[in-house]
ZADOGU-721879 format. One record per residue (C-alpha): residue number from 1; x, y, z. Coordinates in steps of 0.25 Angstrom, whole numbers. Layout:
BEGIN
 num    xx    yy    zz
 NUM     X     Y     Z
...
***
This chain:
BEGIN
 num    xx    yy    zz
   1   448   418   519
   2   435   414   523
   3   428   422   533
   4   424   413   544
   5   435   413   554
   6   438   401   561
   7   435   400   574
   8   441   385   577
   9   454   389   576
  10   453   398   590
  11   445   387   596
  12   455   378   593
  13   468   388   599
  14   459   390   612
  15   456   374   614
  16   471   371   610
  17   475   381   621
  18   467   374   631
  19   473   361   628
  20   489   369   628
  21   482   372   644
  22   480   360   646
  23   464   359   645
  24   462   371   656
  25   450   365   664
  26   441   375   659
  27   440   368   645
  28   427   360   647
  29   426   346   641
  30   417   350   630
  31   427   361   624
  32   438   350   624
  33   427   343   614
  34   429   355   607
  35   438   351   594
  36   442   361   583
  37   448   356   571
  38   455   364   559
  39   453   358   545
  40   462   364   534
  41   462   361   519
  42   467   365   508
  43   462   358   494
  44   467   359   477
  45   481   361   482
  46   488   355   469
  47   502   357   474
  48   501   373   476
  49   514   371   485
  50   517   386   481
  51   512   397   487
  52   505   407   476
  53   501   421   480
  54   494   423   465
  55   486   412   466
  56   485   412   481
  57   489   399   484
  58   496   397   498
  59   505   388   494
  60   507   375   503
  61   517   380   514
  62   507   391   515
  63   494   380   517
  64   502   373   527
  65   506   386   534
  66   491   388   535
  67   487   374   540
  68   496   377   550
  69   490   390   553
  70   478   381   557
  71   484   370   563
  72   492   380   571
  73   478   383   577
  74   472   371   578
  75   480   359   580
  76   468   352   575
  77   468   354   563
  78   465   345   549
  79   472   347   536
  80   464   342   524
  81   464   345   508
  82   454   342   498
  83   462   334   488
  84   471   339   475
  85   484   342   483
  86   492   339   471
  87   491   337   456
  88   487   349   447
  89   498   353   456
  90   507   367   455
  91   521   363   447
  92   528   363   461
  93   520   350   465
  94   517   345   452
  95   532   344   448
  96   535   334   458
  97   520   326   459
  98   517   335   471
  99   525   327   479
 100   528   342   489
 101   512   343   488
 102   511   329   495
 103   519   335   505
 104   513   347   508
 105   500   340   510
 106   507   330   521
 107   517   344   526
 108   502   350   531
 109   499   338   538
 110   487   335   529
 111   476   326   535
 112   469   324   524
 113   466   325   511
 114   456   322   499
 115   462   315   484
 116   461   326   475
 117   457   323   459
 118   473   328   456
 119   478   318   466
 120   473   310   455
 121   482   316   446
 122   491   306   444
 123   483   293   447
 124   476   285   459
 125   490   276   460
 126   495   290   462
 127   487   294   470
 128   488   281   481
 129   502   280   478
 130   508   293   479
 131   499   305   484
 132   493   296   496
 133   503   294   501
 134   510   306   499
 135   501   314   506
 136   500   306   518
 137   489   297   516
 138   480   309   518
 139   473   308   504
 140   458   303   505
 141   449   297   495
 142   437   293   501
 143   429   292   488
 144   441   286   478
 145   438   272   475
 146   445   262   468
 147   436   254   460
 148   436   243   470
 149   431   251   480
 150   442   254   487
 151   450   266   491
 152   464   268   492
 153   463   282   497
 154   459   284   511
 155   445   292   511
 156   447   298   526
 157   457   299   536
 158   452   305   550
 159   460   317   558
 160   460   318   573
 161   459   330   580
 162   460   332   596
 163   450   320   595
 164   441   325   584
 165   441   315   572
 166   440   321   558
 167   438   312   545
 168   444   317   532
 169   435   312   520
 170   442   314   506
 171   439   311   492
 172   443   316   480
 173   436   323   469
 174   422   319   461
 175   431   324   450
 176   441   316   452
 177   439   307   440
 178   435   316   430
 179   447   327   434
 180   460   315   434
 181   465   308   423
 182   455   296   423
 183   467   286   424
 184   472   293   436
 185   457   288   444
 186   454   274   437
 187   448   264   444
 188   444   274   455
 189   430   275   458
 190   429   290   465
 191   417   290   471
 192   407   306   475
 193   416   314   486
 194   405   318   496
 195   397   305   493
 196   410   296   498
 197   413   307   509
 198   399   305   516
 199   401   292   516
 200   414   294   522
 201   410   302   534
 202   397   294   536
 203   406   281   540
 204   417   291   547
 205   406   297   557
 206   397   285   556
 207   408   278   563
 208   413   290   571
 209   428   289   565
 210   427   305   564
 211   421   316   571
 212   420   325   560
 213   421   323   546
 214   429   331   533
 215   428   329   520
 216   439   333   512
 217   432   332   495
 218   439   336   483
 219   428   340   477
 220   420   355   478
 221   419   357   492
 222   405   363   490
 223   400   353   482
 224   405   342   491
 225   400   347   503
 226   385   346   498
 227   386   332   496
 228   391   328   509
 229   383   322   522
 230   384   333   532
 231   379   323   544
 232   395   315   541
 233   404   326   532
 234   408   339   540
 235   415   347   531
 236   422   347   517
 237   434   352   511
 238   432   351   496
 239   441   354   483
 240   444   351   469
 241   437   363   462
 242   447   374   469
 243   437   382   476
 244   437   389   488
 245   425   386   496
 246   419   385   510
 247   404   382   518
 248   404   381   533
 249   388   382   531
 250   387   370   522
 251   380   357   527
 252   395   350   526
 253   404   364   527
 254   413   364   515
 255   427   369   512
 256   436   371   499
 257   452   377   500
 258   452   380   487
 259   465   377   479
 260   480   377   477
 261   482   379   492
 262   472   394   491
 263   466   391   504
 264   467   384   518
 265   454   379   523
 266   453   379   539
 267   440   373   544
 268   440   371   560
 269   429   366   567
 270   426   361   582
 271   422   347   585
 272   414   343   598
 273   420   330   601
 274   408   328   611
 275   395   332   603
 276   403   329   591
 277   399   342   585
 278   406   353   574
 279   405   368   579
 280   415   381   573
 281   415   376   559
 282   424   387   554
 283   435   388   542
 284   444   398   535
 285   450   396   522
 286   463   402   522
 287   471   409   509
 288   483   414   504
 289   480   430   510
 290   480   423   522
 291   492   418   524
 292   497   431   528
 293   484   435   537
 294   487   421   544
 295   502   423   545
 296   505   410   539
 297   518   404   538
 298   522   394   528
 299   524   379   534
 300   538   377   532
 301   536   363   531
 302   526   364   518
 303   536   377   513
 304   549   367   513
 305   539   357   503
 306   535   367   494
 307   550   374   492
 308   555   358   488
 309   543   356   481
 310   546   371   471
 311   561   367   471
 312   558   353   466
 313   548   359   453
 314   559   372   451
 315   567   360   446
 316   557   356   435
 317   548   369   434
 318   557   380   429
 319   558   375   416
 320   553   385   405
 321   547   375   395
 322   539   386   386
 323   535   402   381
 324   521   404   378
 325   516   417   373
 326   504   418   380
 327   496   416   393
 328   487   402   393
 329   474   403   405
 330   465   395   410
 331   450   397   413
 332   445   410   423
 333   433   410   428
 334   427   425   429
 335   436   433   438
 336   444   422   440
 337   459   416   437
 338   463   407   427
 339   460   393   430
 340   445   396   436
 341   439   391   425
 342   441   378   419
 343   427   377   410
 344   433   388   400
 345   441   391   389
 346   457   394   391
 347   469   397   385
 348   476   387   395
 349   468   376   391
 350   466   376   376
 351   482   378   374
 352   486   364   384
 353   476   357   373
 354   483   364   364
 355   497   359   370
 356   490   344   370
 357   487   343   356
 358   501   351   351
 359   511   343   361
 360   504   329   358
 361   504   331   343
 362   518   335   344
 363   521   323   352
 364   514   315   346
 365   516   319   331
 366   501   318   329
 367   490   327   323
 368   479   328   337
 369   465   336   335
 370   464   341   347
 371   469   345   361
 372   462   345   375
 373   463   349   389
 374   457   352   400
 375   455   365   407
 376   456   358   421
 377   472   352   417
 378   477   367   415
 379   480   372   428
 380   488   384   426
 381   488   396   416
 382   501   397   407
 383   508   412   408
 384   514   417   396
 385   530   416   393
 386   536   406   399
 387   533   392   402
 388   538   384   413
 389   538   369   416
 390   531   372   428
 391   521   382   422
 392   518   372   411
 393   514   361   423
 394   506   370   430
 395   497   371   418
 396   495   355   416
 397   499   348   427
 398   492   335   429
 399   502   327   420
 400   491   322   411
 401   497   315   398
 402   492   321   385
 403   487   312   376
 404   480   309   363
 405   466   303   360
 406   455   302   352
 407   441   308   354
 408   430   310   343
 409   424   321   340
 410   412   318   350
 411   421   317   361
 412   427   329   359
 413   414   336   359
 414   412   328   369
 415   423   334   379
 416   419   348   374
 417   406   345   379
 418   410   340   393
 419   416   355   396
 420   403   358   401
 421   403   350   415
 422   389   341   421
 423   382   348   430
 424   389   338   441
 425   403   339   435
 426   401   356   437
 427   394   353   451
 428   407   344   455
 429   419   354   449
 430   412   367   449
 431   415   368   434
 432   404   369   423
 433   414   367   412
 434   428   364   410
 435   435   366   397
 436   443   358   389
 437   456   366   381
 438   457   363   366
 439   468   365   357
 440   468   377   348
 441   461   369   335
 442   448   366   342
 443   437   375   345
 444   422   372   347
 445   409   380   350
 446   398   376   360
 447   384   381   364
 448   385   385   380
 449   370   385   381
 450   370   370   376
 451   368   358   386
 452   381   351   390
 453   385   340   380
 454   381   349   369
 455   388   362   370
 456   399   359   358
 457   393   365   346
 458   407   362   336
 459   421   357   339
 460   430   361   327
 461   448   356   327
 462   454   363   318
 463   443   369   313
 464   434   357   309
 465   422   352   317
 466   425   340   326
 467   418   329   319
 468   410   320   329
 469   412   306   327
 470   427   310   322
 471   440   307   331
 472   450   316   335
 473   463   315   341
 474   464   323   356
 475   477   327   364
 476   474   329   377
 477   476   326   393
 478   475   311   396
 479   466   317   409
 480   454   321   396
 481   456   308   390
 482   454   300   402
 483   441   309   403
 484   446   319   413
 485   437   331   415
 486   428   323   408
 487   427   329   395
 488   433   316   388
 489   427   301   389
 490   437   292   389
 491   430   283   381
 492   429   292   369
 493   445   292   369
 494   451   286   358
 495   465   283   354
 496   472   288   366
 497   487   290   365
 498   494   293   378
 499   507   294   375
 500   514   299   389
 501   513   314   386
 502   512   322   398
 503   504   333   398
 504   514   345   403
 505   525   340   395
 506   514   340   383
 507   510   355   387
 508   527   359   389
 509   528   353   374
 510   517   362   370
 511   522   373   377
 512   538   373   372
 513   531   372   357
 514   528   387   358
 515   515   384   353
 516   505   388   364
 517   496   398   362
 518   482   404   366
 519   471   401   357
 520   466   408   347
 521   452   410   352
 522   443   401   360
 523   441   387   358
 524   426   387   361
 525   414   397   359
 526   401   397   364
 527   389   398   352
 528   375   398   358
 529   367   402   343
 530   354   408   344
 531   342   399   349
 532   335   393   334
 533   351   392   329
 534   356   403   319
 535   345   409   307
 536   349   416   295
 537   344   431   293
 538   343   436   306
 539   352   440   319
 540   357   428   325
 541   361   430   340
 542   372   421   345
 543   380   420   359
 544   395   416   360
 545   403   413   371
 546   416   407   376
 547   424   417   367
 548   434   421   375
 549   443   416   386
 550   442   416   403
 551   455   422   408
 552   462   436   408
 553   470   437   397
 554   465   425   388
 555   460   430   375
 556   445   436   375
 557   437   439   363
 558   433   451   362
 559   422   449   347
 560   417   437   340
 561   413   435   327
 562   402   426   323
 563   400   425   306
 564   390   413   298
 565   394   415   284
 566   396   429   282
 567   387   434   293
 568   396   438   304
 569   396   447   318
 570   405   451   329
 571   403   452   342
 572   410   458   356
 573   414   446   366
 574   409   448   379
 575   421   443   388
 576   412   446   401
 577   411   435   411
 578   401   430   423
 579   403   421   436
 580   393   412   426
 581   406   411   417
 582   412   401   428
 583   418   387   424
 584   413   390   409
 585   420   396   396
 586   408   406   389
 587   417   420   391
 588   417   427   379
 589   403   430   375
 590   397   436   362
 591   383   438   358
 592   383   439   343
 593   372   442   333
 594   374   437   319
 595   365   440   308
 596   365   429   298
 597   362   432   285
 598   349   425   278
 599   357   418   268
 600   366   412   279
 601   359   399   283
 602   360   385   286
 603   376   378   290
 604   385   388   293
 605   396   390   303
 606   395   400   314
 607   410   405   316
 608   415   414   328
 609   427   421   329
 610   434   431   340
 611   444   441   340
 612   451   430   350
 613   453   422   339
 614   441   411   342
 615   436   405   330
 616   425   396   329
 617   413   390   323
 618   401   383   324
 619   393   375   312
 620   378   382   313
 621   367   380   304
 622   357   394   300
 623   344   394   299
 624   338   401   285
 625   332   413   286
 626   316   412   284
 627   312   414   269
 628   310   429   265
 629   293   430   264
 630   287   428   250
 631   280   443   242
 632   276   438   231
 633   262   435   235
 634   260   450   240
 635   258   454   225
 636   245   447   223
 637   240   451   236
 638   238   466   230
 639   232   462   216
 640   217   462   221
 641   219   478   226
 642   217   480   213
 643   202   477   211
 644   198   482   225
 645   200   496   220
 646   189   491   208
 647   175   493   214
 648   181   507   220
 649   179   515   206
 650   163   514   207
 651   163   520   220
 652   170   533   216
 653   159   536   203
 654   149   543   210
 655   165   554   211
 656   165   554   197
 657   155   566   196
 658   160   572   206
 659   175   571   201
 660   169   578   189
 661   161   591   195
 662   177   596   201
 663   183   594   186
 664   189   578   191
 665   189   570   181
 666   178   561   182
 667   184   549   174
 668   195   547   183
 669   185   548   195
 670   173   538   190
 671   178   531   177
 672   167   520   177
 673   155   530   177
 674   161   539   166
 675   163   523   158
 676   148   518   162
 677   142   532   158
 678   150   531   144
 679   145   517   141
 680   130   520   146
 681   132   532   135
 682   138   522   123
 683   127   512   127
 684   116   523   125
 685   122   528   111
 686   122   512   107
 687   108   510   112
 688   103   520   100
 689   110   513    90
 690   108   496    95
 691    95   499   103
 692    91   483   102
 693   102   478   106
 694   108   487   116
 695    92   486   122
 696    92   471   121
 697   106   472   129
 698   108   481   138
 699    92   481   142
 700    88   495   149
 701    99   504   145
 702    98   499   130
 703    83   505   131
 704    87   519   139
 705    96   521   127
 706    83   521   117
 707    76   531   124
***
């Protein structure tokens, strides 16, 4: 509960005494222009008629029990809701088109509410012909054009309280195209949410229709409340991304009431009918612990609703339709439940693509590629054992049909690459990814670190790379190939068979086959390769993620093995996660270093397996290893040594002597003087015998001889 109390409420018992007194005299005539209003919401309800201690949703006799809690405090009070009352309902609205929703809104004397996305759920006609009115004529649209420029919903309606006027400004989601079957919002022209409710309240003060302006957005509270003009917008109660949130300090103070009927927003406020002034800004968001703290009492009413709606679903919902022999999740964010995380990797996920490839082939008798879904359709996990009716529509219950189409294999890459949200979609619905589920023969890898739009690095079916200009055959929801969650273009839909077959009857045919199964290993993984690519003869140091999955009890990796050829290394998986782990898949790290062996080089096929059964791969290309250094030229380097030595030998003659005085032996000491001594003496001897011509050739020493 949030921890400002409000004070409003005793203002208002105090001034309603006085009025049961019959305005004693010493109320003055500036406390009688004293007004306190009361303005409960509730948004993302989706036909959470039950209440549900596990999941902490209140239930709707429960809401209506606190509404009249606050009512019961302040007769001027002002029930409003941010849009998606029904569709993505529970089983017990869904089975009977919420019709015990519908009167549940009008049982709690709803004033008024924004259009959802989900009130989209079954088309605009829908919508005007049957919700509309069903509520009341409390829906509002200020921003849902028809192309002509008209609007069929109203986009305001103004609330009365003991003379205070209040406008109520609604509008559907930004989202709203992308998130509906894109047949269900043809020919409407939905224009920005706080752009249409400032011009709204602009006209509705500027002609003093109301005193004090809401606006009721089913979009981010937060996010809508930045955008709107303070001078004409007085507060906002946001929705769509099933948040908690609230700001009495922003410029236009904001408010969000969560989901599934979590949490009551009370704001109150006083108006000064005189100065035309707000003062005792004050709110409380009430949960289910407080139910017991407050002492609430069902409404009897809204109790009676809910027990014919349960009574009129046991009829269709008890039916055991399957056994399947093992748990299937959705995505968690870090310390969070199943479900939180749209933007990873579940078992949930990749089995109903599974269930739309192996029921339409079966239907159809035809060989299909692929399957797809879209982690945003699965709205429940599947529990081991058995199966109900009920517990399979609560895990796809939009009533999409499930079709057949073709896609090449750009457009497939395509919708991989669109996982990864613009900077504006992630700003809009607070996601930075959302995953698509693929059927059990399609795996990919991806670089994380790359820009968006070229993140996919290799897309294999069956084990073969997806050829680019190649077409494939797809079986999936009619909301992708209308371009829901924008991961498909409709224009890149080719050959598209809708043959009628409902989505939760497709998913029961799948499940009575006794074929559904987890996975083996993951369906994407994370390569980020060292910077310069992979290079033969040396360590190369590579980063893996998205190895394992996100919630307790799907199956976690616990090593990895990366092989080129024959080179291969195994490495621990780190399943740590961080608050930076939100809205994305990268859990299930691993830093591996493999040395590739010189003679590995050019293409090759990185492959990575884990003990979770993941098995993938990745076309590479290795870079040689630089050439050994040539010896050979070294040798001739030390040939001229040789002859340095040389003129050494005549420096050591003067030893000789020397060498012979201690009994050395002189020859080994000074060899060329013993030689030059023994030829000056054969030279002498010759000069005896041949005195002319040794005198006429060797000159001076010829003639030394003859003496």
């Amino acid at each position: 509960m949030f921890d400002i109390r409000r004070a409003g409420a005793l203002i208002a018992a105090t001034t309603t005494t006085a009025v049961v007194l019959t305005a004693a005299p010493i109320v003055s005539a500036a406390e009688a222009d004293q007004v306190t209003i009361n303005v409960a919401n509730i948004t993302d309800f989706h036909g959470r008629l039950e209440a549900n201690e596990r999941n902490k949703e209140m239930g709707a006799a429960n809401v209506a029990g606190i509404i009249n809690h606050i009512r019961s405090n302040n007769p001027n009070t002002i029930v409003t809701n941010s849009g998606d009352n029904q569709g993505g309902s529970a089983f017990i609205s869904a089975i009977s088109d919420d019709k015990y929703t519908m009167d549940f809104v009008n049982a709690i004397g709803t004033d008024g509410s924004a259009v959802g996305n989900h009130e989209f759920d079954k088309g605009y006609k829908d919508l005007i012909d049957r919700i509309v009115p069903g509520t009341n004529d409390k829906q509002l649209g200020a921003n849902i054009f028809k192309e002509d420029g008209t609007r069929e919903v109203k986009p305001y309606t103004v609330v009365e309280k003991d003379g205070v006027k209040v406008a109520l400004v609604g509008t559907t989601s930004n989202l709203t195209v992308s998130k509906s079957n894109p047949a269900n919002v043809k020919g409407l022209d939905i224009k920005d949410s706080s752009a249409q409710v400032n011009e709204e309240a602009k006209k509705i003060k500027d002609s003093g229709e109301a005193d004090v302006v809401i606006a009721l957005i089913h979009d981010p509270a937060k996010e809508a409340s930045a955008k709107l003009d303070a001078e004409y917008v007085d507060f906002v109660f946001g929705g769509d991304s099933h948040i908690k949130d609230l700001n009495l300090d922003a410029a236009v103070p904001y408010f969000q009431s969560y989901e599934y009927g979590k949490v009551v927003t009370d704001l109150s406020f006083t108006f000064d009918k005189e100065t035309k002034e707000l003062s005792g800004v004050n709110a409380e968001q009430y949960e289910y612990a407080d139910l017991e703290t407050l002492g609430i009492t069902p409404d009897e009413n809204v109790t009676q609703i809910v027990a014919d709606a349960k009574k009129q679903s046991d009829k269709l919902g008890q039916e055991v339709v399957a056994t399947v022999g093992a748990d299937f999740k959705r995505g968690s964010n870090p310390e969070a439940k199943p479900g939180t995380n749209r933007g990873t990797e579940s078992t949930a996920n990749n089995m109903i693509a599974e269930s739309a490839l192996a029921a339409l082939e079966a239907f159809l008798g035809e060989d299909i590629d692929l399957g797809i879904m879209n982690a945003g359709g699965v709205r429940e996990d599947l529990a081991k054992g058995d199966v109900t009716y009920k517990q399979a529509f609560d895990v796809q219950p939009f009533g999409n049909s499930i079709d057949v189409a073709t896609l090449s294999g750009a457009a497939i890459k395509e919708a991989l690459e669109n996982q990864w949200q613009t900077d504006e979609q992630a700003e809009k619905s607070g996601r930075p990814r959302l995953d698509m589920g693929l059927s059990d023969n399609v795996s990919y890898t991806y670089n994380p670190s790359a820009p968006r739009g070229e993140k996919i690095t290799q897309i294999t079916i069956d084990g073969a790379p997806v050829e680019m200009d190649k077409d494939y055959r797809v079986a999936g929801s009619s909301f992708l190939f209308d371009g829901g969650d924008d991961f498909i273009d409709p224009a890149k839909v080719k050959d598209r068979n809708d043959v009628g077959y409902n989505d939760l009857q497709a998913f029961v045919d799948y499940l009575k086959s006794g074929d559904a199964a987890v996975r083996g290993g993951q369906k994407d993984v994370g390569i980020v390769l060292p910077e310069g690519g992979l290079k033969a003869g040396e360590e190369n140091t590579i980063e893996l993620s998205s190895l394992s999955y996100s919630s307790e009890g799907e199956p976690q990796a616990k090593t990895v093995t990366v092989a080129i050829g024959d080179a291969t290394v195994t490495a621990d998986v780190d399943n740590a996660v961080t608050d930076a782990d939100a809205g994305y898949g990268e859990q299930g790290r691993a830093t591996v270093k493999l040395d590739i062996p010189a003679e590995i080089s050019g293409e090759q096929t990185l492959k990575i397996t884990t003990d979770a059964k993941t098995n993938v791969s990745l076309p590479v290309n290795v870079a040689a290893a630089p050439e050994a250094p040539v010896e050979t030229p070294e040798a001739p380097v030390e040939t001229p040594e040789a002859p340095v030595e040389t003129p050494e030998a005549p420096a050591e003659t003067p030893e000789a002597p020397v060498a012979g005085q201690d009994g050395s032996s002189g020859s080994s000491n000074a060899p060329i003087g013993a030689i030059i001594a023994g030829v000056v003496a054969v030279l002498s001897v010759l000069s005896l015998l041949l005195a002319f011509p040794i005198d006429r050739f060797l000159g001076p020493i010829a003639s030394f001889g003859k003496k």
